[in-house]
C-alpha positions, 0 to 999 in steps of 0.5 A: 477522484479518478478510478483509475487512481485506486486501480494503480494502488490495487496493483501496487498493494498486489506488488507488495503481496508478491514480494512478500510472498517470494520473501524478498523483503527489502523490496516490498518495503521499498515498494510500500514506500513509493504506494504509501506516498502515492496514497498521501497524495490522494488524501490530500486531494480528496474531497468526498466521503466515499474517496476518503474511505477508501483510503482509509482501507489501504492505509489499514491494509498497507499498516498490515502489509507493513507489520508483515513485511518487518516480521518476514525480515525477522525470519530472514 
């Protein structure tokens, strides 16, 4: 699987963490949104151990991401 792929959802995650961070909730969810779809096609074109660990990694990191994003909109 392509690097460059994982460099693309690196920066997606990195988008998310900003709109969280500028507390702009609707948009870091639609951001999430359009990187978990991204990473769903990954894993249903991965084919190595070491591609389907990493994807694992941010589907965790983007579950997190998620859990703060819905408690950001509960203090808006």
């Amino acid at each position: 699987m392509e690097n460059n792929k994982f460099a693309d959802l690196k920066k997606g995650v990195q988008e998310i963490i900003d709109l969280i961070a500028s507390r702009n909730g609707k948009e870091a969810n639609n951001k999430l949104v359009e990187v978990s779809e991204d990473l769903d096609e990954l894993l249903d074109f991965a084919e190595a151990d070491e591609d389907l660990i990493e994807v694992s990694k941010y589907q965790v990191l983007l579950n997190q991401l998620h859990q703060k994003i819905i408690q950001l909109d509960g203090q808006v």
